[in-house]
N, C-alpha and C positions, 0 to 999 in steps of 0.2 A: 504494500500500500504506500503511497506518497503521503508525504508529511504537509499537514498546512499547518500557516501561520492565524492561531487565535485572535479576537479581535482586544484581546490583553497584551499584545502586542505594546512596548513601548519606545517602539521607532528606534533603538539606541543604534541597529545595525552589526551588531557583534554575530551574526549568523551568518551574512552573505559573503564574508572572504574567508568562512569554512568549507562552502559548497563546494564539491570536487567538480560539477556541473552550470554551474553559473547558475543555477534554477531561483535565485534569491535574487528579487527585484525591491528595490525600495518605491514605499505606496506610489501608483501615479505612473510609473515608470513605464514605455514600451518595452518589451519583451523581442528575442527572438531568435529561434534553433539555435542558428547561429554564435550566439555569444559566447567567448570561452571556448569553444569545439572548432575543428577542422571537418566539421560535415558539410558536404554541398550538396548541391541539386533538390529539389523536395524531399519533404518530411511530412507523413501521414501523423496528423495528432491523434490524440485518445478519441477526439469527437468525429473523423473519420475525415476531416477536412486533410486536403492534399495541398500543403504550402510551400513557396521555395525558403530554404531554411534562411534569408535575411530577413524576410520579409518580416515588419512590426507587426504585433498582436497589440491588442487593447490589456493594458492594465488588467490583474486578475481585482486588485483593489486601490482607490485612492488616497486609502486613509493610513494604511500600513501595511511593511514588509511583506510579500508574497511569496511563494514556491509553486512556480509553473508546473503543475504534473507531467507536464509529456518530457521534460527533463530529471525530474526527481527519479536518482533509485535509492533511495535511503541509506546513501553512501555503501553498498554493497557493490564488493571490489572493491573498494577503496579503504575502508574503516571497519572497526567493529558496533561500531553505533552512529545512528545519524549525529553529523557534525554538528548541526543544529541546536538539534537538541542539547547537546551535551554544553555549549555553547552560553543558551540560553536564561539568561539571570531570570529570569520572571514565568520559565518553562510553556512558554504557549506553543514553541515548536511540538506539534504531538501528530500520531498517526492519526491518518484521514481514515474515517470507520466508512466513507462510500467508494472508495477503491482499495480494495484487498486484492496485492499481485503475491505472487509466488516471487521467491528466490530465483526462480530461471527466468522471470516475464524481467525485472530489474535486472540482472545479469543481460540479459539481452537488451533490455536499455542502452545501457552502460556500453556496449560493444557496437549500437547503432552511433551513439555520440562520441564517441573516442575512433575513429577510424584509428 
């Protein structure tokens, strides 16, 4: 499952230069595949939409930090625990209870954004 940011949330930023994925946007911010990764060409998101990986997405929120799901593998491959979380002075980095992935669906993430 990807990790969201709660709306306890208090701006400070200490999450987003843990992301092994850039998936951490401060509120308001464009988004896109591309950030931090060497992917080209399109990118199928979780919503089925087929985008070229620069293209800007709309903000997930404007009021505080986010974690793009089609980027998120809750740092597996890379850490023992979402960086986030661990991170987290005020703990609202927490697993998202409406996307529950398997260990191999994030692994495979993680090897679509890292070519």
């Amino acid at each position: 499952m990807a990790i969201i940011i709660t709306d306890e949330c208090i701006n400070c930023g200490a999450c987003e230069p843990e992301c092994p994925n850039n998936a951490i946007y401060e509120g308001g911010v464009e988004w896109a595949i591309k950030d931090g990764s060497k992917v080209t060409g399109n990118f199928v998101l979780e919503d089925g939409r087929e985008v070229g990986v620069e293209a800007k997405q709309k903000p997930i929120s404007d009021d505080f930090y986010f974690i793009v799901p089609d980027k998120c593998t809750e740092c597996v491959g890379f850490h023992e625990e979402p960086q986030c979380a661990a991170v987290c002075p005020v703990d609202c980095c927490v697993p998202d209870p409406d996307r529950r992935e398997t260990e191999e669906i994030l692994l495979a993430r993680k090897e679509r954004l890292h070519l």
